[in-house]
N, C-alpha and C positions, 0 to 999 in steps of 0.2 A: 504493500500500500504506500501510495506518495511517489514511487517512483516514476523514471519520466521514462523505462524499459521493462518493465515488470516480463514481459516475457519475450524469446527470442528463439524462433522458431526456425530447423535449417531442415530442408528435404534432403532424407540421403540418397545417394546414389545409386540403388539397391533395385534389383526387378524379379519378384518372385515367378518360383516356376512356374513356366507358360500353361496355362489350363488348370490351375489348379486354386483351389482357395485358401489363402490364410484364413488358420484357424485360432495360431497362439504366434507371439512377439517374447525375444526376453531379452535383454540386453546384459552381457558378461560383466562383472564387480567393476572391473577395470574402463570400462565403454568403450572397448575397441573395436568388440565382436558385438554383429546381433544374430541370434536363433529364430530360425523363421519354422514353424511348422504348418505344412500344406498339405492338403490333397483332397479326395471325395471318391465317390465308390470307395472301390476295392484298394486301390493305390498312396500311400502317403508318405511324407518324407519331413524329415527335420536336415535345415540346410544353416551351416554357419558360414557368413559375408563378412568381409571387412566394412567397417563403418566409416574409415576414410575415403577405402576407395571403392565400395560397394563390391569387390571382387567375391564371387564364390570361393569360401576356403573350401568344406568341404561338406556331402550330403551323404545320408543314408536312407536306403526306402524300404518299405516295408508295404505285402500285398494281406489288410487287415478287413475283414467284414465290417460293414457299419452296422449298428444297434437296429433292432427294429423298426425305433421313433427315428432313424436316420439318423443320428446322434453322429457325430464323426468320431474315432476310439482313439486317437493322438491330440491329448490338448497339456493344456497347462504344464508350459514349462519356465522352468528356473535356471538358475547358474550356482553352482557349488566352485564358488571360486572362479577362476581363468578358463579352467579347462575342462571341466565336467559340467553335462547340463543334464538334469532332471526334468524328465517327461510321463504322463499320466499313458496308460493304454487302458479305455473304459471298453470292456468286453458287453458289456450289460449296466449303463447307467444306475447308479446307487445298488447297483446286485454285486457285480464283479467286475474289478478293478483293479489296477497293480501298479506300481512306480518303479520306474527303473531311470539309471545310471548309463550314460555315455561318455566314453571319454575320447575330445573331439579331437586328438593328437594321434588317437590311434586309427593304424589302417584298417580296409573294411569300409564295405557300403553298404550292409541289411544291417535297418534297422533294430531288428528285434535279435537277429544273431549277436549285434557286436555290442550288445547293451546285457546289460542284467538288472535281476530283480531285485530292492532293495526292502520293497515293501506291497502286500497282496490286502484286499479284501472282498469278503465273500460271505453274501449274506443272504437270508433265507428270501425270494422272492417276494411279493408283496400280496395277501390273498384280497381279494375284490371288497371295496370299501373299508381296507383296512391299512390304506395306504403307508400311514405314519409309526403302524406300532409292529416295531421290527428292533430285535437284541440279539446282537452289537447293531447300534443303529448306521443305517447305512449313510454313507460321504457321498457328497458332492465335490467336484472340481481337487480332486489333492494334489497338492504342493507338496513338493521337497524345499525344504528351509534351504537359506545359503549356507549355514554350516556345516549341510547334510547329516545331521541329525535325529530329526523329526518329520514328520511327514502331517501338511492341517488339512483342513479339510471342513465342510458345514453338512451340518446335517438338520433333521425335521424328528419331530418325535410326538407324540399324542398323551399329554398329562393328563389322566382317569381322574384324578383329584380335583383340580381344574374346570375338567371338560375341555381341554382347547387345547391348541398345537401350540409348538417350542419352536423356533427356529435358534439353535445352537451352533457355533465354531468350536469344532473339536483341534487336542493335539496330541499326535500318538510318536511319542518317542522312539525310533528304530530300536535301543537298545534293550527297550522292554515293551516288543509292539502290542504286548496285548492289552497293556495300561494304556488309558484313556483321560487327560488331561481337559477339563472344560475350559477355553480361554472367555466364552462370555456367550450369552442366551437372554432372548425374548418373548417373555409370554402373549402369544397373540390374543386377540377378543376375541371371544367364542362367537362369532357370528363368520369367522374365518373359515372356510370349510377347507382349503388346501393350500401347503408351503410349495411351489414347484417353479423355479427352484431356488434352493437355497448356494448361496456360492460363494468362496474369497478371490478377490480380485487382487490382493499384495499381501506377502507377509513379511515381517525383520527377520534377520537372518536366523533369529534362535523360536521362532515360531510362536514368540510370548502375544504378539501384538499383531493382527490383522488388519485388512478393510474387507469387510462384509458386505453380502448382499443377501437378502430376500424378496420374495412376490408373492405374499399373503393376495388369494383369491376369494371373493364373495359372491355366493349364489343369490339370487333373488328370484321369483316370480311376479313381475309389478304384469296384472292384467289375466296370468296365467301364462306366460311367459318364460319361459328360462334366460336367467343375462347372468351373465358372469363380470364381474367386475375384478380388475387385478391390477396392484399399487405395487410401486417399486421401491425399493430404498436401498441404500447404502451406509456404512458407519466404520466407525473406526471401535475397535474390538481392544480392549488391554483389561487385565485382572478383573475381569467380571463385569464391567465395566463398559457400555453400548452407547457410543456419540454419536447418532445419528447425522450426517451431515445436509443442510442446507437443502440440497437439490441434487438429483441426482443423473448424470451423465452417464448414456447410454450408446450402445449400437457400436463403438471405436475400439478396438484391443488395444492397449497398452503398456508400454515394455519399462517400468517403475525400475 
């Protein structure tokens, strides 16, 4: 505030692969590199460019089914450090999911061969109208921390006591994945009928502190009618702790 440059905006150099859609951005600790993650159908690839000179360093592809809901199974990824980037593989949105480890110095162009798994989850599908009440509850969107320790992740869950949905930021430790750390959660109004979806958009490197999102949905019948109505938000997540921000900015990836 006050200043007379507050922001300074440069296009990089950069042109993703021909035919294919960015899915996920992540820019390396250092900002030299950015990680681009692409594709649709069957076909996807995570590719690293120079960010001076836009050149392709190097890419891996990987021939992966997409989810039923068309979901694309390669998103969210991170940077551990310079030289390792951390990418989600969603087999089955909130069902089955894994995080794996690339390290972009090494040779090798399939994706899913020259990576491994750091971190799995797998959880009982969802039975009909009972979308939210599922244990271990299932993750959206997970992230590998930068100090490759933990893996966050947002989830949804149904409080019986309540009546009403949670939308929660979980963090599960690699080194004791089966411990479940809450970093911060929202009791929605029980006029809510569905979290879909819930998701983190950046975490710090040690996974204490998020930005969160949710889209609490509401049915109604004005007339006899069915309308669905669904709000967006975003906030910043630390020790239990939910600051919703201002307004929230949608539809752009971006590499935090």
């Amino acid at each position: 505030p006050g200043s007379a440059d507050p922001v300074h905006v440069t296009k990089l150099p950069i042109h993703s692969p021909a035919g294919k859609e960015v899915r996920a951005i992540a820019l390396s600790a250092d900002g030299t590199e950015l990680a681009v993650a692409a594709g649709g159908g069957k076909s996807y690839t995570i590719a690293v460019y120079s960010v001076t000179t836009g050149r392709l360093q190097h890419s891996w592809s990987a021939t992966i089914s997409s989810s039923a809901d068309g979901t694309g199974p390669v998103a969210d990824l991170s940077w551990v450090g310079d030289s390792t980037v951390g990418f989600a593989v969603i087999y089955t949105p909130m069902v089955r999911e894994e995080v794996r480890t690339l390290n972009v110095n090494a040779a090798g162009t399939g994706l899913l061969a020259d990576s491994r798994v750091v971190w799995s989850h797998d959880v009982p599908a969802p039975l009909v109208g009972h979308s939210q009440e599922r244990t271990p509850p299932a993750c959206g969107t997970p992230f590998l921390t930068g100090n490759g320790q933990a893996v966050v992740c947002a989830a949804s869950s149904y409080s019986a006591p309540d009546k009403g949905l949670i939308a929660a930021w979980l963090r599960y430790p690699l080194a004791t994945p089966t411990h479940v750390d809450v970093i911060g959660s929202v009791q929605q109004p029980k006029n809510v009928s569905s979290l879909n979806p819930t998701g983190i958009e950046w975490a710090n490197p040690s996974g204490t502190a998020v930005i969160g999102a949710w889209n609490p949905s509401v049915i109604t019948y004005p007339g006899g009618v069915k309308t669905t109505t669904t709000s967006n938000f975003n906030a910043f997540i630390k020790d239990g702790t939910v600051t919703p921000f201002p307004y929230v900015p949608n539809g752009t990836p971006v590499a935090w």
